[in-house]
NUZA-465504 format. One record per atom (N, C-alpha, C): y, x, z. Coordinates in steps of 0.1 Angstrom, whole numbers, plus 5000, padded with zeros to 4 digits. Example, Ala and Ser with C-alpha at 12.3 -4.5 7.8 and 13.67 -1.06 7.14 Angstrom:
# residues 2
@yy=4943	xx=5132	zz=5078;
@yy=4955	xx=5123	zz=5078;
@yy=4967	xx=5132	zz=5078;
@yy=4978	xx=5128	zz=5071;
@yy=4989	xx=5137	zz=5071;
@yy=5000	xx=5129	zz=5079;
# end
This chain:
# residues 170
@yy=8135	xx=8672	zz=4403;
@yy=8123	xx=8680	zz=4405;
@yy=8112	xx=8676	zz=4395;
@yy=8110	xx=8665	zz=4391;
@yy=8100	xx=8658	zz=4382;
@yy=8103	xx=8665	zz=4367;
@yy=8117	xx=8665	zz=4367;
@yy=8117	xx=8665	zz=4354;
@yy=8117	xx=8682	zz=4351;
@yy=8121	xx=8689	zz=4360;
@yy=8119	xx=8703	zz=4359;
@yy=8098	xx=8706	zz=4358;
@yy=8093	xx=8693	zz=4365;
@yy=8076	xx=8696	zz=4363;
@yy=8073	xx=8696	zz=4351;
@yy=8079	xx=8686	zz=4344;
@yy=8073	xx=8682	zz=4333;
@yy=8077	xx=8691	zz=4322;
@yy=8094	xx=8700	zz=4320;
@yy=8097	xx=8708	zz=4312;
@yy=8088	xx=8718	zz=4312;
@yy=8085	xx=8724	zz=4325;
@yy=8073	xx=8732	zz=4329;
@yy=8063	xx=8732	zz=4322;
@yy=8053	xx=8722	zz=4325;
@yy=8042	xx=8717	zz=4314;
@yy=8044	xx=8719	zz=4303;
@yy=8053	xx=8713	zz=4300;
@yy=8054	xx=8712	zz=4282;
@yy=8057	xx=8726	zz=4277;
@yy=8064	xx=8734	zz=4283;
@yy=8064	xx=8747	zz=4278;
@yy=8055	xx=8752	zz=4271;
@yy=8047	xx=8752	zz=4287;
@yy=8033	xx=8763	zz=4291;
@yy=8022	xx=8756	zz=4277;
@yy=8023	xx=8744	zz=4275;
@yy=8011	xx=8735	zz=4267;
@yy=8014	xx=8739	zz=4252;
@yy=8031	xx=8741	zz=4248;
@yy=8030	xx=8747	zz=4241;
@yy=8031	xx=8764	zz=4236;
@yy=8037	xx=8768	zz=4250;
@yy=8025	xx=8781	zz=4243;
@yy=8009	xx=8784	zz=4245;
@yy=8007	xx=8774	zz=4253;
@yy=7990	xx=8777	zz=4251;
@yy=7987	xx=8770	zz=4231;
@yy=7995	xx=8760	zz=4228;
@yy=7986	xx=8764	zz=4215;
@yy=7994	xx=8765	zz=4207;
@yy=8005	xx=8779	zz=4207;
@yy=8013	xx=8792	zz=4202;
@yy=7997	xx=8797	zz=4200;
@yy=7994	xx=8803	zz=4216;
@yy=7985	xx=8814	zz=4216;
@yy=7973	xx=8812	zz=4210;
@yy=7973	xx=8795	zz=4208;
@yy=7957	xx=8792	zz=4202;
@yy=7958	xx=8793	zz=4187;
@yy=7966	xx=8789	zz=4179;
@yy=7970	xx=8797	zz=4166;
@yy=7968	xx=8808	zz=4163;
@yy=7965	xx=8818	zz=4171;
@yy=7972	xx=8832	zz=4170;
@yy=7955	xx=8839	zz=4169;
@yy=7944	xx=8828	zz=4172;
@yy=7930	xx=8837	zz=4175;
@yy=7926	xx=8832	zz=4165;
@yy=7912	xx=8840	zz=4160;
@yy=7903	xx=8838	zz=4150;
@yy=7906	xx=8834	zz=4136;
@yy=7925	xx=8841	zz=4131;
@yy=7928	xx=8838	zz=4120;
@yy=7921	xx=8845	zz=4109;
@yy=7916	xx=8840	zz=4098;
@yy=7915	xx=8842	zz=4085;
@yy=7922	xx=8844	zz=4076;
@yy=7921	xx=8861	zz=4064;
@yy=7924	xx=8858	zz=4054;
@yy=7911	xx=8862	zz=4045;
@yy=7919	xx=8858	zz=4033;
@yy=7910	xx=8863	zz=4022;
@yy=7902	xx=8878	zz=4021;
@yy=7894	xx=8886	zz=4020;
@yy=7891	xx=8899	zz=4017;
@yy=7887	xx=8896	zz=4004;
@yy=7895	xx=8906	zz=3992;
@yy=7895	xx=8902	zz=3977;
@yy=7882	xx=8912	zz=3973;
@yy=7880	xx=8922	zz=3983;
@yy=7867	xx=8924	zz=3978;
@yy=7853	xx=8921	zz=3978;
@yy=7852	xx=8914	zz=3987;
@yy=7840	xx=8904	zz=3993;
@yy=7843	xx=8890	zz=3986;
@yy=7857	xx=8883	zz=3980;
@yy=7860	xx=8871	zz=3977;
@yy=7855	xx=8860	zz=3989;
@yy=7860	xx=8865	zz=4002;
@yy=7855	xx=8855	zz=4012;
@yy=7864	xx=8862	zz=4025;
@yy=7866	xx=8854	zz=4031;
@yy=7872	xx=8848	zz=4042;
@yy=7867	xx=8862	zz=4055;
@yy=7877	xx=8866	zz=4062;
@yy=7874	xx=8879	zz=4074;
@yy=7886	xx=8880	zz=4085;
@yy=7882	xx=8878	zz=4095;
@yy=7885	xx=8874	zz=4107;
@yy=7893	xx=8890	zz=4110;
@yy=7910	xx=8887	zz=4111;
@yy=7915	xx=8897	zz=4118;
@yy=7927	xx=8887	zz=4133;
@yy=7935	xx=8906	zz=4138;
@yy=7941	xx=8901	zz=4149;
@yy=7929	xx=8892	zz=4163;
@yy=7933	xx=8886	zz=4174;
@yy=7928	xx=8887	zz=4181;
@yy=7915	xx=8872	zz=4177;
@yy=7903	xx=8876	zz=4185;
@yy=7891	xx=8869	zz=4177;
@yy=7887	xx=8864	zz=4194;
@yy=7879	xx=8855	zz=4196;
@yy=7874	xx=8847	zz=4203;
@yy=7855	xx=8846	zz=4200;
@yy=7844	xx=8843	zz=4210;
@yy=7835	xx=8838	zz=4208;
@yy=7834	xx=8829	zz=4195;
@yy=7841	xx=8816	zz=4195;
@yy=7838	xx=8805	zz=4186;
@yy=7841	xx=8811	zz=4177;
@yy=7853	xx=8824	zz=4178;
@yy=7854	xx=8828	zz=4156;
@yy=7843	xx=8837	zz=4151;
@yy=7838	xx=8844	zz=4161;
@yy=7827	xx=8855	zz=4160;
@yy=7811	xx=8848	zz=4156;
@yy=7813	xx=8833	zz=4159;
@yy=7801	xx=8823	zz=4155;
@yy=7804	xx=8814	zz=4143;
@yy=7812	xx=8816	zz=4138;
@yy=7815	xx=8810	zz=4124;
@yy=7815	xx=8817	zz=4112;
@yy=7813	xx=8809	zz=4101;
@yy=7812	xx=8818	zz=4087;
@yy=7799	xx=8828	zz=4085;
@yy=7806	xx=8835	zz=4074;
@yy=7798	xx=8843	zz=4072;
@yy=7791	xx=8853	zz=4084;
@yy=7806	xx=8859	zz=4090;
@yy=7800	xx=8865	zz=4099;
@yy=7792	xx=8861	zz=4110;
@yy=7797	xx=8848	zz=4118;
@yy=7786	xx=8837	zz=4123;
@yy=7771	xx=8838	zz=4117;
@yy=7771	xx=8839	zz=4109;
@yy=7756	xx=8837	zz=4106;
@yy=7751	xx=8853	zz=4110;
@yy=7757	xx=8866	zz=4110;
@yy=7750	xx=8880	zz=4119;
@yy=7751	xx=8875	zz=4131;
@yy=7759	xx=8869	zz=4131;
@yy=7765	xx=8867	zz=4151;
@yy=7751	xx=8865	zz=4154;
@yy=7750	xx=8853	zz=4152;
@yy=7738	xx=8847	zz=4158;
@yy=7725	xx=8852	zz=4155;
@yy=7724	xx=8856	zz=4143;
@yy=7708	xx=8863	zz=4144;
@yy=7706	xx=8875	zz=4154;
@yy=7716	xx=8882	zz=4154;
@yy=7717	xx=8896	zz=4165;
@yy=7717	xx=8892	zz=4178;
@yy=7726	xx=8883	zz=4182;
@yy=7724	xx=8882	zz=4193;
@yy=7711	xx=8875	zz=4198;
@yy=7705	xx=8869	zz=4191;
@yy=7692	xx=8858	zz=4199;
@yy=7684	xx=8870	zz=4193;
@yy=7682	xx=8878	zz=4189;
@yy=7670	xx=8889	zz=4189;
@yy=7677	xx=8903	zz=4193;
@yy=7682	xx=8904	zz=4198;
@yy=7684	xx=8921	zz=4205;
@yy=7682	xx=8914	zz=4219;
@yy=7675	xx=8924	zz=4222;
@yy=7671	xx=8926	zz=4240;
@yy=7668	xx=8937	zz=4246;
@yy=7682	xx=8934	zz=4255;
@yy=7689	xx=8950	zz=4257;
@yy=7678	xx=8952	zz=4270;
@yy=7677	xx=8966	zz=4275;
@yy=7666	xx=8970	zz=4283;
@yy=7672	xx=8974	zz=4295;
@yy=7661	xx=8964	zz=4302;
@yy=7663	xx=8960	zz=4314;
@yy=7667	xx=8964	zz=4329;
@yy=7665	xx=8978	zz=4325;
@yy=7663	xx=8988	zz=4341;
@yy=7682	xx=8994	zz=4336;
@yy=7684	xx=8994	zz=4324;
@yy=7697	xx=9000	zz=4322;
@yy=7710	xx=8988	zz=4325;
@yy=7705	xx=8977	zz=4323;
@yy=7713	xx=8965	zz=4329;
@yy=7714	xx=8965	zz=4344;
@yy=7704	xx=8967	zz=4346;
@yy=7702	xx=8965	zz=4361;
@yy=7714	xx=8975	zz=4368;
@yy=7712	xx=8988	zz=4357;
@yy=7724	xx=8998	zz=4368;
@yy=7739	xx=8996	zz=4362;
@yy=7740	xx=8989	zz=4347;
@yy=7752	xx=8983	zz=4345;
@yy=7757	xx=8977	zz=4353;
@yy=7750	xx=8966	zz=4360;
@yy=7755	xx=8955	zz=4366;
@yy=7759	xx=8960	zz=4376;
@yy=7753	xx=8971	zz=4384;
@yy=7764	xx=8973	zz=4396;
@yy=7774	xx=8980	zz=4396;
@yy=7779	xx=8983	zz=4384;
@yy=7795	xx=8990	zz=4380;
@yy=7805	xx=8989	zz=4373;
@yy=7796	xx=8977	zz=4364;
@yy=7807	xx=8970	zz=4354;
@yy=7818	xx=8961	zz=4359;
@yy=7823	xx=8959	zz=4367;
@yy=7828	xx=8950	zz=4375;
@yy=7840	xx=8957	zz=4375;
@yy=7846	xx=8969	zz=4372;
@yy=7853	xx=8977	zz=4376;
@yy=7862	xx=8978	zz=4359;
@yy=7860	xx=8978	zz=4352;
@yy=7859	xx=8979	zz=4337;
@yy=7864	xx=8970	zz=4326;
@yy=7870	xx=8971	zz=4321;
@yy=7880	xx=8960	zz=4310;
@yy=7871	xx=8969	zz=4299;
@yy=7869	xx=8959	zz=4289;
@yy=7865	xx=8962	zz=4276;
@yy=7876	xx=8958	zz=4261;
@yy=7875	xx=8966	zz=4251;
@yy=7883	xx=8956	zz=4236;
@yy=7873	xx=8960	zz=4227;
@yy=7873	xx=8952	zz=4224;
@yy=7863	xx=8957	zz=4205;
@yy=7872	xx=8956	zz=4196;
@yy=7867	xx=8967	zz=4184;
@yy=7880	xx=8961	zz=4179;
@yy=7864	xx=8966	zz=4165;
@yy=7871	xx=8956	zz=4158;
@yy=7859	xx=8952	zz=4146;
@yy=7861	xx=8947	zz=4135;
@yy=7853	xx=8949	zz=4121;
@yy=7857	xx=8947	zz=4109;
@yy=7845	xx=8930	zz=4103;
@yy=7847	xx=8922	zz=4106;
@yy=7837	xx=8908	zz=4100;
@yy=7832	xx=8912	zz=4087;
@yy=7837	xx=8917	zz=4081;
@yy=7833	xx=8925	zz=4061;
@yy=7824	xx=8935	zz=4066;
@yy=7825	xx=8946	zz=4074;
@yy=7818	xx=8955	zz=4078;
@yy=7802	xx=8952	zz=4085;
@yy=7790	xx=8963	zz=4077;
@yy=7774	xx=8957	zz=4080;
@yy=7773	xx=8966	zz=4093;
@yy=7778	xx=8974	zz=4099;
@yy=7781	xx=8981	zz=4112;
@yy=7786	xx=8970	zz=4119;
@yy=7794	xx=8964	zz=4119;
@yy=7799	xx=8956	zz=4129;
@yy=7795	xx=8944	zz=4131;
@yy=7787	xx=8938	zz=4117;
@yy=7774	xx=8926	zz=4117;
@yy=7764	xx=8930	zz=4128;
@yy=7761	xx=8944	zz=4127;
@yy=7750	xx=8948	zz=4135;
@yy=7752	xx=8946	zz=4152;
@yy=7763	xx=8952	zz=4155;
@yy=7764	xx=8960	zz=4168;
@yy=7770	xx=8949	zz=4178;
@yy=7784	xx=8942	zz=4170;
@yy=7787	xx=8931	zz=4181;
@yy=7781	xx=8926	zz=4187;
@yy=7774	xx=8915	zz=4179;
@yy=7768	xx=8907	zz=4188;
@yy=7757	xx=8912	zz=4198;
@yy=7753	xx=8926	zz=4193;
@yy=7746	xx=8932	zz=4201;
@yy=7752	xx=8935	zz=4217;
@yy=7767	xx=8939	zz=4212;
@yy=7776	xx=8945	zz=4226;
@yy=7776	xx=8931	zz=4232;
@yy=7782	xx=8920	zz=4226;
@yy=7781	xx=8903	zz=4233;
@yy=7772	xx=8905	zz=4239;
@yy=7760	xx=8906	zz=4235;
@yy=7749	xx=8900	zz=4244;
@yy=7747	xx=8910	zz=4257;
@yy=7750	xx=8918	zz=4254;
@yy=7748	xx=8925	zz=4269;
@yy=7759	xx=8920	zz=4273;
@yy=7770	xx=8916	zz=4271;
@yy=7775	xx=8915	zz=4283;
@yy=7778	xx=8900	zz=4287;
@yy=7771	xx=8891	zz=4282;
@yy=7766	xx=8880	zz=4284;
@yy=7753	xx=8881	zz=4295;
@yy=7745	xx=8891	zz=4290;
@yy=7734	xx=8892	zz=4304;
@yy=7739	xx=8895	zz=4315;
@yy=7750	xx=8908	zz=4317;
@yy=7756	xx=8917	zz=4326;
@yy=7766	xx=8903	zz=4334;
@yy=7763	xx=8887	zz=4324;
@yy=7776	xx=8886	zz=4330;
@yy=7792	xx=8888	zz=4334;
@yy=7795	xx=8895	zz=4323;
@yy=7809	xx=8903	zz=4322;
@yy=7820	xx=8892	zz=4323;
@yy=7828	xx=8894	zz=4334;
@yy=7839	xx=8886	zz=4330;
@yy=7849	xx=8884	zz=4315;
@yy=7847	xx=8877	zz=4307;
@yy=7852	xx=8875	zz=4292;
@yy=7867	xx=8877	zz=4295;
@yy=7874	xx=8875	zz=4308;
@yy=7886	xx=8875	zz=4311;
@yy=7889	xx=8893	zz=4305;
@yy=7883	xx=8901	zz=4309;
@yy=7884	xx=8914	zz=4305;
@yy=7877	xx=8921	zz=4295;
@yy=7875	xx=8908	zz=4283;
@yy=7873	xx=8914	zz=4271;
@yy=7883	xx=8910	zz=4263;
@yy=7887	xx=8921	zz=4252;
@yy=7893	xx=8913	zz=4245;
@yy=7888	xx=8918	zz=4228;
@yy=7888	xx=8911	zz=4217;
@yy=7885	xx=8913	zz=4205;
@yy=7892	xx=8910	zz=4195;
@yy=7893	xx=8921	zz=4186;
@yy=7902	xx=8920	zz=4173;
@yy=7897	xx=8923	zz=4166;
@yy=7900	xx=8916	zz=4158;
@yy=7892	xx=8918	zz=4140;
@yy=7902	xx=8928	zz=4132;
@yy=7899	xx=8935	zz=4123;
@yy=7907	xx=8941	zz=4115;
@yy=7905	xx=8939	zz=4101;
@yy=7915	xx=8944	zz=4092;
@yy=7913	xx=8942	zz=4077;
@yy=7908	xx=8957	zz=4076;
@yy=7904	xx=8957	zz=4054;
@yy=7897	xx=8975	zz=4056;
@yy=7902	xx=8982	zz=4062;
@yy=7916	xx=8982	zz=4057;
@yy=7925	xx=8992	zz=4062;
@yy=7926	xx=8998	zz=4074;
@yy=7919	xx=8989	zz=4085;
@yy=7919	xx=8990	zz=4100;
@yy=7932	xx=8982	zz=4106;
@yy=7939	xx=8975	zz=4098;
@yy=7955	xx=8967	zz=4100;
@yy=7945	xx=8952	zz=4107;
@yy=7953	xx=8951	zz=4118;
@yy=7950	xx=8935	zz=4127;
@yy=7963	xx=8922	zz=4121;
@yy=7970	xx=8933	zz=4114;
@yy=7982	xx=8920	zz=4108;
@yy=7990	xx=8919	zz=4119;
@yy=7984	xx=8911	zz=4127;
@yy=7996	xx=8902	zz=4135;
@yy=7995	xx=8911	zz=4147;
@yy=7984	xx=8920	zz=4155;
@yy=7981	xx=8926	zz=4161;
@yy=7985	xx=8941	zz=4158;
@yy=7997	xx=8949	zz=4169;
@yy=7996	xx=8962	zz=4168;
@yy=7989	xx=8974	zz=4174;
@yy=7976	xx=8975	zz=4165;
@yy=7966	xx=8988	zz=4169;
@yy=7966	xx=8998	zz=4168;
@yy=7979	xx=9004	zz=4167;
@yy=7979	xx=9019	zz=4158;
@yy=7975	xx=9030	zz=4168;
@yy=7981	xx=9025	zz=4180;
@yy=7977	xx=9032	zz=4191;
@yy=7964	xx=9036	zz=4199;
@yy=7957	xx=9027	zz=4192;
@yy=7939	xx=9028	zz=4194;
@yy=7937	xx=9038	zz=4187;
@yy=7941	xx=9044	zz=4179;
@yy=7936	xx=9052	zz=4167;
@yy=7923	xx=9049	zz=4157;
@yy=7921	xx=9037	zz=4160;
@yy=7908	xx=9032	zz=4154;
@yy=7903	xx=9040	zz=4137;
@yy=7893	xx=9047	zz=4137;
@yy=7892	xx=9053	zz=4124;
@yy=7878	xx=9046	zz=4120;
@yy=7871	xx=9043	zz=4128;
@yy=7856	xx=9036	zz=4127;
@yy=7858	xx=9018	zz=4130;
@yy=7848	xx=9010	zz=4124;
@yy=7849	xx=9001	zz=4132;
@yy=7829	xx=9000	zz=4133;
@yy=7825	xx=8989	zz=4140;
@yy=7833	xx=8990	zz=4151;
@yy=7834	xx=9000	zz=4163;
@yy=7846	xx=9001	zz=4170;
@yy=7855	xx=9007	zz=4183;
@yy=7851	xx=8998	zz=4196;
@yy=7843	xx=9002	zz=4203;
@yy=7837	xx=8995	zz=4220;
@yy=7849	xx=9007	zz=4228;
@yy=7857	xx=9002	zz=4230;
@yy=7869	xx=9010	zz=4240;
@yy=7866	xx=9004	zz=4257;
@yy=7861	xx=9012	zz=4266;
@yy=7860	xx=9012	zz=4276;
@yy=7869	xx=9016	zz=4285;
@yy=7875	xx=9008	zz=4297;
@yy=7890	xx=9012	zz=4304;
@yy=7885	xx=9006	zz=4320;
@yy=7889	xx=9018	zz=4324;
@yy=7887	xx=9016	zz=4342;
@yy=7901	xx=9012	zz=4347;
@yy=7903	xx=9006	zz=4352;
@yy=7919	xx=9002	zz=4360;
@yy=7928	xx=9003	zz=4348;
@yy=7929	xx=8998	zz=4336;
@yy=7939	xx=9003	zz=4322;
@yy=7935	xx=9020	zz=4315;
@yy=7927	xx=9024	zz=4316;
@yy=7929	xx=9037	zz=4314;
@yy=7917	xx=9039	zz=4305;
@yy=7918	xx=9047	zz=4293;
@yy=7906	xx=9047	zz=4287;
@yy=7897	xx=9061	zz=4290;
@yy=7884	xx=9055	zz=4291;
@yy=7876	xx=9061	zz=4301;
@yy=7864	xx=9065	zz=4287;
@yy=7862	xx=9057	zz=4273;
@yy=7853	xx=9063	zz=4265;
@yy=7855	xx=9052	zz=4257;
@yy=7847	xx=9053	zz=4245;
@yy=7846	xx=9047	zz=4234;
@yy=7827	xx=9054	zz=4231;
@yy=7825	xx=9037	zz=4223;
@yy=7810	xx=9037	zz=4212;
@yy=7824	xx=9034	zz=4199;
@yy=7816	xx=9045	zz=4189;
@yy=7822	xx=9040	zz=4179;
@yy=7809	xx=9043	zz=4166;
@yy=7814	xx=9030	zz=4157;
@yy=7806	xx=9027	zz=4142;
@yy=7786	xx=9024	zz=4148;
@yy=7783	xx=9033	zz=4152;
@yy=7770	xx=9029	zz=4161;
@yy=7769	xx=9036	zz=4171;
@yy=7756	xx=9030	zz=4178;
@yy=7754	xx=9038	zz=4192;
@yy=7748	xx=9054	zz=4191;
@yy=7751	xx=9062	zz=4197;
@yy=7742	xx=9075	zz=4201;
@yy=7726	xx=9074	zz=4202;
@yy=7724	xx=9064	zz=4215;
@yy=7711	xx=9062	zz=4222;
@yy=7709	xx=9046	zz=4220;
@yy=7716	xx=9033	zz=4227;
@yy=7717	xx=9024	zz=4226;
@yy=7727	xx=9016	zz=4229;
@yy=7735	xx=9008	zz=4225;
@yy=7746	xx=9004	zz=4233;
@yy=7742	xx=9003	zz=4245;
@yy=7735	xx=8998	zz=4256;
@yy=7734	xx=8998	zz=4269;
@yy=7733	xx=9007	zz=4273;
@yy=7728	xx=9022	zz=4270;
@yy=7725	xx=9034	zz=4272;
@yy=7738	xx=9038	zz=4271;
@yy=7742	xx=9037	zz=4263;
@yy=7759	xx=9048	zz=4260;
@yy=7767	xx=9039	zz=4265;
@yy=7768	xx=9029	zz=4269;
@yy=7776	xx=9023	zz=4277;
@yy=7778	xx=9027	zz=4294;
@yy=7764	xx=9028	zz=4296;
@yy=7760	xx=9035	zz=4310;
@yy=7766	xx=9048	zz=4309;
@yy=7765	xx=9056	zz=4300;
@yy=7770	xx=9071	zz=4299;
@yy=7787	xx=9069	zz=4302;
@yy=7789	xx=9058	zz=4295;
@yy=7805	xx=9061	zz=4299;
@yy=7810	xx=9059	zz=4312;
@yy=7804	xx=9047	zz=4317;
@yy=7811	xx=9044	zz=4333;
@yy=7804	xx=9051	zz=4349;
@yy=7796	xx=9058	zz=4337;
@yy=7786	xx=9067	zz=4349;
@yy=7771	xx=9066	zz=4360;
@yy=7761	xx=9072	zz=4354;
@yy=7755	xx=9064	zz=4362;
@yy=7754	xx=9063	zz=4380;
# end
């Protein structure tokens, strides 16, 4: 029985860091001659580098408005999110960390986000997106119970908080 525990562990320990290899990888972009985060991305890669340095200025200065959170928060709960986004791209320097931070206010379970970086091409490499149809980045894909319910795409309409509210309804 022990030793079935311990095969157990070891499995699972090594695919948790399978899975941790597999986030916030880097390659080169030869047009930028610097380093751009594709396949699936995490907070800590979205705060590093180059792009790290938009992360953080966007997010410590956008402040999303207040009476529209307020009616987010009582619906978001319901709602899985993906971004799917270009680190090379000045649309997606802009907007992420903007989308982060609301849902860092909103409190969004991060369990039901998920984020991927893409190359120009809109290719995630290791990640298969074709089925997103992603033609913009960035892509804010909005899903109620698995099902896609709306998309913000390249910028907002009104505001991300605002067109975010439009999609899940006020």
């Amino acid at each position: 029985m022990k030793f079935r525990l311990l095969i157990t562990m070891a499995f699972l320990a090594g695919a948790g860091s399978l899975f941790a290899q597999n986030v916030n990888t880097l390659i080169l972009d030869t047009k930028k001659n610097t380093n751009i985060l594709v396949g699936y991305c995490n907070e800590a890669g979205l705060e590093k580098g180059e792009f790290g340095v938009y992360f953080k200025s966007q997010y410590e200065t956008y402040a999303p408005k207040e009476k529209t959170i307020e009616k987010l928060k009582k619906k978001i709960g319901d709602y899985s999110i993906k971004i799917v986004f270009g680190s090379w791209c000045s649309d997606s320097q802009l907007q992420v960390p903007r989308f982060y931070k609301i849902l860092d206010v909103l409190d969004f379970q991060k369990s039901k986000l998920e984020i991927i970086g893409v190359d120009r091409n809109k290719n995630a490499l290791v990640v298969n997106i074709k089925d997103l149809k992603i033609e913009f980045v960035p892509t804010f894909i909005v899903y109620k119970y698995g099902k896609e319910v709306g998309r913000i795409v390249e910028t907002p309409v009104k505001s991300l908080e605002d067109d975010l509210l439009n999609i899940i309804g006020k």
